[in-house]
C-alpha positions, 0 to 999 in steps of 0.5 A: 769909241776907238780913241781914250775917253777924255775926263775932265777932273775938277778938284782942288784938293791937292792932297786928294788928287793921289786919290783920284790918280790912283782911281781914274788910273785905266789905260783906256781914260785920258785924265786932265785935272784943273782948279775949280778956278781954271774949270771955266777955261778948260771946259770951253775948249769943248774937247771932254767926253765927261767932267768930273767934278771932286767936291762942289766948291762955290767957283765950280758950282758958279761955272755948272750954273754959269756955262752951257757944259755939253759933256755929262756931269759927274759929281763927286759927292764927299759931304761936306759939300751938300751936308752943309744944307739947311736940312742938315743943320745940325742933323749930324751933331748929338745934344751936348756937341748942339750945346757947344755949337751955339756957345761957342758962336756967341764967343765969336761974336754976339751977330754969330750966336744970333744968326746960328740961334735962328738956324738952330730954331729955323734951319731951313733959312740956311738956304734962303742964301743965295750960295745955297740956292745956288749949290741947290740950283747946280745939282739939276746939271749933274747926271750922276752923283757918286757918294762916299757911301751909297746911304749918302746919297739916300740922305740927299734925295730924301730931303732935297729930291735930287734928280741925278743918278746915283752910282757908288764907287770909292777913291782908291786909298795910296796905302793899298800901294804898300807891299806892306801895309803897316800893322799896329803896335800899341794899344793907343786910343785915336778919336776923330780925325779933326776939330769939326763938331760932327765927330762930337768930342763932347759925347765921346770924351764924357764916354771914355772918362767913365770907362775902364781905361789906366794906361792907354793914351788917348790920341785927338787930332785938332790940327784942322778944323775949327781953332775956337773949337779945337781949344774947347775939345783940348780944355775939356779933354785935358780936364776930363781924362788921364792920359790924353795928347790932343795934336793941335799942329800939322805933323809930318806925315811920317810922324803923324803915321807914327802916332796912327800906328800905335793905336790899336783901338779907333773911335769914329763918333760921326753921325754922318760919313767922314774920315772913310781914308782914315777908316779904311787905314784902320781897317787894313792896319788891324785896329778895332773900330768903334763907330755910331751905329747910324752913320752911314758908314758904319751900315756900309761897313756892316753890310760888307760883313767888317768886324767893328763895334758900336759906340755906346754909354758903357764902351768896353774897349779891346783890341781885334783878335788876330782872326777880326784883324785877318778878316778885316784886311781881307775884306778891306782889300775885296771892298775898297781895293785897286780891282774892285774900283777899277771894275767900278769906274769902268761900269761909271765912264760906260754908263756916263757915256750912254747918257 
């Protein structure tokens, strides 16, 4: 093809669409992006070689299931849009975090608690709605999937058999633009990356008040998420540890990378892939990570040889010593840096355009 690939980028977003820029960024792609809203009407124009679609929203799947797209379809899968499935109900939370969800739905309502104690006892209902059959329904019209990690993808085709081609690549993370990439200096302790149950504060906090911990801060972030929940995380935190700063509002980004920058020690208790830019920030800044030895991400991270430790009932906690952290920073950029995913999504537009 003599003339630029035209792509279609559908993504809403906007603090993503750095991500995406920085990724599609080849000077032989000529990148459009629109609101899943606007989809409809850019993809009628019929000029695209291949649309990409960031995140299955309900007006994007609409759109798959509604209009005849000629071009193939890319979808990028980040999680949360699929794992919100019946099958996965549930699936990702550890027995105290499963306690707190059905608790907490009977605090919003005696309807909530019922409708979530039913999909506690039968998850597979979750996808008698008619969204889910929809979202369901949308995977037939894409021809590639682009998890995360690549074990995201296992996860999917095993328990819903989806037909798509998988192909593995990760958005390229803005702070591998900086000459300098920041390193650590304090010996904080961040855990989780919001107020969603999946990073089971419960099990982790219940962990760290037993360890050998004196003078560390420990540093939550809740600012987005779930608020009820956010207010249980902090209640409970605040009862149960020493020093601990539970961030409940949107800082500015300079103060948040402040706050990041003096932790030295980072916990991720994910069952599932979740915060990987996060991740990814830790592991080039010299942080230690400790994460559930399950998680996609960490079987990704081990098998690309990355220094991080396991969460478990007696966590000994410690810094990296100056050789992790080199090695880290090194792999960091070979894995998940600019040449290594520029390489990545050529091979992804050349196979999408044989298809």
């Amino acid at each position: 093809m003599d003339r630029k690939t035209r792509i279609l980028h559908v993504i809403d977003d906007k603090k993503f669409l750095v991500y995406c820029e920085r990724t599609f960024s080849l000077s032989d792609l000529e990148n459009t992006y629109c609101s899943a809203k606007d989809f409809k009407k850019y993809i009628t124009e019929n000029i695209f070689d291949i649309v990409v679609v960031h995140y299955l929203t309900e007006e994007s799947i609409t759109v798959l299931n509604s209009v005849n797209i000629r071009p193939p379809v890319i979808w990028f899968f980040w999680g949360s849009d699929a794992f919100c499935l019946g099958r996965f109900y549930n699936r990702f939370l550890l027995p105290k975090t499963k306690y707190i969800r059905l608790k907490l739905s009977f605090k919003k309502g005696i309807l909530n608690g019922l409708v979530n104690t039913i999909k506690l006892i039968l998850p597979t209902l979750v996808d008698r709605r008619q969204y889910y059959q929809e979202l369901i329904k949308s995977f037939e019209k894409v021809a590639i999937v682009v998890p995360i990690v690549p074990d995201d993808f296992k996860l999917l085709y095993d328990n819903y058999c989806i037909k798509s081609t998988p192909f593995h690549l990760s958005y390229i993370n803005p702070v591998f633009d900086l000459k300098n990439p920041f390193d650590i200096q304090g010996d904080d302790i961040l855990v989780g990356n919001s107020a969603s149950l999946s990073n089971n504060h419960i099990e982790i906090i219940d962990i760290l008040s037993k360890a050998n911990i004196y003078n560390n801060r420990i540093v939550i972030p809740l600012s987005y998420g779930d608020k009820v929940y956010a207010s249980y995380v902090e209640r409970y935190a605040k009862k149960k540890l020493r020093n601990v700063c539970c961030l409940t509002n949107f800082l500015p980004f300079s103060e948040y990378q402040n706050i990041i920058e003096s932790c030295s020690i980072i916990i991720m208790n994910h069952l599932r892939q979740q915060a990987l830019g996060n991740i990814v920030q830790a592991l080039l800044s010299g942080a230690h990570l400790y994460m559930q030895p399950s998680s996609t991400v960490s079987k990704y991270l081990k098998e690309n040889n990355f220094y991080f430790s396991n969460v478990n009932s007696n966590l000994i906690l410690r810094p990296l010593t100056a050789d992790e952290r080199k090695v880290n920073r090194d792999r960091c950029i070979e894995v998940f840096g600019k040449e290594t995913q520029h390489a990545k999504v050529a091979q992804l537009i050349q196979k999408a355009l044989q298809l």
